[in-house]
C-alpha positions as CSV (number, residue, x, y, z in Angstrom):
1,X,46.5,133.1,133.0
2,X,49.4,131.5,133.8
3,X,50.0,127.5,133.1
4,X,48.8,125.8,136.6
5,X,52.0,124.2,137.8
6,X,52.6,122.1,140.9
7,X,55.6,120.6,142.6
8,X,57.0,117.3,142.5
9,X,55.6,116.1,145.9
10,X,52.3,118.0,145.0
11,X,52.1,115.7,141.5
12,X,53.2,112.4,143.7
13,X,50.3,113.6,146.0
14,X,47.7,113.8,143.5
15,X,48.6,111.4,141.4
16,X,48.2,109.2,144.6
17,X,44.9,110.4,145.5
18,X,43.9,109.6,141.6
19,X,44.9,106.4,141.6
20,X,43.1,106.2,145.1
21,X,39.8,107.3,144.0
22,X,39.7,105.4,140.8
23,X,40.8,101.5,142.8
24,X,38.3,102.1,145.2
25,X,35.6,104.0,143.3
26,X,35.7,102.8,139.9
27,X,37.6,99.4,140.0
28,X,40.1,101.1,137.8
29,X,43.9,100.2,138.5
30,X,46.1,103.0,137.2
31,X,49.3,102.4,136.9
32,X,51.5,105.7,137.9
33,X,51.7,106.6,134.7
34,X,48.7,106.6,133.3
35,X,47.4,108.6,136.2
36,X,50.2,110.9,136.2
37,X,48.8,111.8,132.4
38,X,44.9,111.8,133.9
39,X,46.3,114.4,136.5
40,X,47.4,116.5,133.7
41,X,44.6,115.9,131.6
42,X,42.5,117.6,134.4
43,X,44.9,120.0,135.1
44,X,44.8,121.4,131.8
45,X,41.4,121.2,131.0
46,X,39.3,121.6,134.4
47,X,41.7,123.5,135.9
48,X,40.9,126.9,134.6
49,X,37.5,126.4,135.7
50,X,38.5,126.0,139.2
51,X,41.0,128.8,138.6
52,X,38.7,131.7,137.1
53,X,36.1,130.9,140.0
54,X,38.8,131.1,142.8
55,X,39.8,134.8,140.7
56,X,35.8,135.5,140.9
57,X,35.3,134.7,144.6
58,X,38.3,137.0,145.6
59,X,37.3,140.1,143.4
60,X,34.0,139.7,145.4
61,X,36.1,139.5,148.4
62,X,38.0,143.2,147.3
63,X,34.7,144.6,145.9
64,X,33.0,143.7,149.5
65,X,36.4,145.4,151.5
66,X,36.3,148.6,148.9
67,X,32.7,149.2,149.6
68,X,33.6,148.8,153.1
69,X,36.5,151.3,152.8
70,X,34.2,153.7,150.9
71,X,31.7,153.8,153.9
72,X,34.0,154.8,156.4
73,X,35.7,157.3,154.6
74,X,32.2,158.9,154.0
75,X,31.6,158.7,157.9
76,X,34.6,160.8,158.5
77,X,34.4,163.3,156.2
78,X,34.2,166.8,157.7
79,X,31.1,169.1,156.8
80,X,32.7,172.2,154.6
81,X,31.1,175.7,153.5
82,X,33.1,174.9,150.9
C-alpha cells in the first residue's frame, strides 16, 4: 500500500473539520498545529483500515461484475457436436 497522501487544501480542510469536531464536541481547542499532527496521527494509523475495506468493497464490486460476465457468456454460447 501506498502512503495515504492528501493535498494542501485537502489537509486545511481536515484539519478544520478536526479542530471543528473537537471545540464543539469535546470542549477541546486545538490549535492548527496540534490538529494538523492529530490528522496525521489518524491518517497513519486508522487510515489503512478505512483503506483495505474500500479495496474489499470494490473486489466484491469486480467479483459481482465477473460473475455477471460469466453468465452471459454461458447464455451465448453455441451448442457444438464437437
Amino acid at each position: 500500500m501506498s502512503d495515504i497522501e492528501f493535498t494542501q487544501q485537502q489537509k486545511e480542510g481536515l484539519t478544520e473539520a478536526l479542530q471543528k469536531y473537537c471545540a464543539d464536541e469535546l470542549g477541546i481547542e486545538l490549535e492548527q498545529f496540534d490538529a494538523w499532527f492529530l490528522l496525521e496521527f489518524v491518517t497513519n494509523k486508522i487510515g489503512p483500515v478505512y483503506y483495505n475495506k474500500g479495496l474489499s468493497d470494490a473486489q466484491s464490486v469486480i467479483e459481482r461484475k465477473m460473475l455477471d460476465i460469466a453468465d452471459e457468456l454461458y447464455q451465448i454460447e453455441k451448442e457444438s457436436e464437437f
